[in-house]
N, C-alpha and C positions, 0 to 999 in steps of 0.2 A: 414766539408769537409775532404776525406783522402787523401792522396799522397803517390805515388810510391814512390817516391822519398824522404821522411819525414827529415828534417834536424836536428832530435831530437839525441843528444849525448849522455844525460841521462834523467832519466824519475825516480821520488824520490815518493815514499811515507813515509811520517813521523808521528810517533804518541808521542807526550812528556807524559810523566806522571808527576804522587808524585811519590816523588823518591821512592824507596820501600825499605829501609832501611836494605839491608841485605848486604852479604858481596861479592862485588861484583867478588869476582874468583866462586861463585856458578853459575854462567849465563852461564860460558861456558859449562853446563852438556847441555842445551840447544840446542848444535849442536850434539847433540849426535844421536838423529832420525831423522835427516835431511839430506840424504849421498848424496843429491845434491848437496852439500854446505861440502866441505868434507874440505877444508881449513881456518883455525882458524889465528886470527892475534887479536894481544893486540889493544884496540881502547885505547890511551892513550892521555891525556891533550894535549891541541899542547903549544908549547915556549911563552909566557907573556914578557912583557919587566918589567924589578926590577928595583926600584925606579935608583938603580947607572946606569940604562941605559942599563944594561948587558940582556942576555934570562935567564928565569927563566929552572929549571931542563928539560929534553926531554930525548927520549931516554927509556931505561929499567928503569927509576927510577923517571919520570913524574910520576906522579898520574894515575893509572889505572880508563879509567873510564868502560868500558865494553867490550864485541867483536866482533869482524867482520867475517863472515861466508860464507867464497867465493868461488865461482864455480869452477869445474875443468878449464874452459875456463877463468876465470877471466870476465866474463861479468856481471855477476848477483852478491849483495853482499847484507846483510841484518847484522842487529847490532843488539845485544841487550845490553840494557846500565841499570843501576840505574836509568835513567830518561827517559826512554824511550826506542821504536823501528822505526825503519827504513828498507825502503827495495828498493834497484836501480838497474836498468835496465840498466847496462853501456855502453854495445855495443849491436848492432843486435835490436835495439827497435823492439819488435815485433806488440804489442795494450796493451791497455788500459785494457781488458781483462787477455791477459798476466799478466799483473802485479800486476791488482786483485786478481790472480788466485793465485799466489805466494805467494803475502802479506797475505790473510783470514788464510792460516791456520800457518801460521808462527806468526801472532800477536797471535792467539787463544792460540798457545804455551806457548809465551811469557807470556799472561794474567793470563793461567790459573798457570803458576809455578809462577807470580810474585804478580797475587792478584792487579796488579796496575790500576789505576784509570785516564783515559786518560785525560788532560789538556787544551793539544793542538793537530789541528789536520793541516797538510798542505800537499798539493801536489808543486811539481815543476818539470818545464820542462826545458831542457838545451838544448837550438837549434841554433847549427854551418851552418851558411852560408858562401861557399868557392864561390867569386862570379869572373867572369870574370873581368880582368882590366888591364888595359896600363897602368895605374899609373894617370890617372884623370877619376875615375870610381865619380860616383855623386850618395852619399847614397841616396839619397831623390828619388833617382827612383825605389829603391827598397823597402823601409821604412817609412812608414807614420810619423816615431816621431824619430826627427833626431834636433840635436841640433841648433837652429838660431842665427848667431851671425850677430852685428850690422855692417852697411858696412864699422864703420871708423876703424874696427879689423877683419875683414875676410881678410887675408894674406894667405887662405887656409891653409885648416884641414887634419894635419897629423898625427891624433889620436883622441878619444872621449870615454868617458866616461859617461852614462847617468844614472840615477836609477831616478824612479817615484814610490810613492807610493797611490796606490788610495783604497779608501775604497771603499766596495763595500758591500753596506749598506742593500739587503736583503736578503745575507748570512750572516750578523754577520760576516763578514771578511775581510779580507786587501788583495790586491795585490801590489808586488813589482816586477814592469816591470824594468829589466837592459839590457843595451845597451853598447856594446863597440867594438871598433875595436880589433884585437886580430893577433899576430901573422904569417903570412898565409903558408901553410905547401905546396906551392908547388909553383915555379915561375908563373907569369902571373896571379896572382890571391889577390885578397883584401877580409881577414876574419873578419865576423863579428857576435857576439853572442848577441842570444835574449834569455832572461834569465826571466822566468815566475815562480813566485812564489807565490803560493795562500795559507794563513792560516786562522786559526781560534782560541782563544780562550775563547773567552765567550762563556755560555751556549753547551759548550763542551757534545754531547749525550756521555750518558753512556752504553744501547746496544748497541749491535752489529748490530742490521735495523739500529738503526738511525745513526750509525757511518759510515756502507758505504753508504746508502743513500748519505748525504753530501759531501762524497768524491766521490762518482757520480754526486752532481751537481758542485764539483770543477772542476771534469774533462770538463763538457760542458761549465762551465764561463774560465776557460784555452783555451779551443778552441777558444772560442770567443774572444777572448783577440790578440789571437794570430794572426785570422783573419785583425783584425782591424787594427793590425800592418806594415802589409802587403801592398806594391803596388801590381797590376797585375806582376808585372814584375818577382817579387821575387816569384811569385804563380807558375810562368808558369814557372820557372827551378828547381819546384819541384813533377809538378804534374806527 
């Protein structure tokens, strides 16, 4: 089903490889025929904690791991790394086509300068719901999977946190459904994010049919996922 109104924040394609063992400041030649994407940014390690407890280096002197190739708008941004490419739809979600249309010839790029051998393949979707509330709004009218606590400890829920992970056994793939309340960006309102993430790594295709194939049937087990998630309620203040 589509919605006028679609609560998607961002919208990910990811492809992991073998690393390709080259050196990875040669990737950034890679935004070179890409002037949609005219803004370059270091993708670098993020901070570790070191055994004394301290963050490990960040910064200009983290470990490079590849780059980030962002739009004049900052909505669209695609990476290419040693282990892989990526490619997100940050603002303005347009479809699913959009971001097909973006990804094929930007991984082709990738593939063909890097020779890499894909591993893993996932989609995810990042969907913010800003929902009406007095301050006793009751998830479970909007959310089919919402946390149950027992009655001798419901003192009421002023926060949640969920993740499920469910296999999904005739793609050869996993979904990890996340659930949390999240800070709400405008008074009168209770925010809450449904966080879908569909991968795959075994029997990983190595075309290109059978690579978006696949990630055309994650798009539809996404949808369905996402469905299922859903009361009417939450459906009807986004259709």
């Amino acid at each position: 089903m589509s919605y006028a109104h679609a609560p998607i924040s961002e919208a990910l394609l990811d492809i992991q490889t073998e690393d390709v063992g080259v050196d990875v400041r040669i990737l950034k030649a890679l935004g070179a025929d890409a002037p949609q994407f005219p803004e370059v940014r270091d993708l670098r390690q993020l901070p570790a904690r070191t055994r004394s407890g301290g963050e490990a280096e960040t910064g200009p002197n983290a470990p490079l791991l590849g780059f980030q190739f962002w739009s004049a708008d900052n909505a669209k941004v695609w990476q290419a790394r040693r282990d892989g490419f990526s490619l997100s739809h940050c603002k303005s979600y347009e479809s699913w086509e959009s971001l097909i249309n973006d990804g094929i010839p930007l991984w082709n790029r990738y593939r063909t300068f890097t020779g890499a051998k894909p591993t893993r393949l996932a989609v995810r979707y990042i969907n913010r719901f800003d929902l009406p509330s007095d301050g006793n709004l009751e998830p479970r009218d909007y959310f089919r999977i919402v946390p149950e606590l027992p009655r001798e400890l419901d003192t009421g829920l002023a926060g949640w946190f969920m993740q499920l992970v469910l296999p999904q056994a005739d793609l050869d793939a996993v979904a990890i459904l996340t659930q949390t309340q999240v800070t709400p960006v405008r008074p009168g309102t209770a925010s809450f994010v449904l966080d879908i993430d569909l991968s795959r790594t075994v029997d990983v295709p190595q075309n290109e049919a059978g690579l978006w194939a696949l990630f055309n049937r994650f798009r539809e087990r996404k949808n369905h996922l996402f469905e299922m998630s859903l009361q009417d309620k939450a459906r009807e203040m986004i259709r």
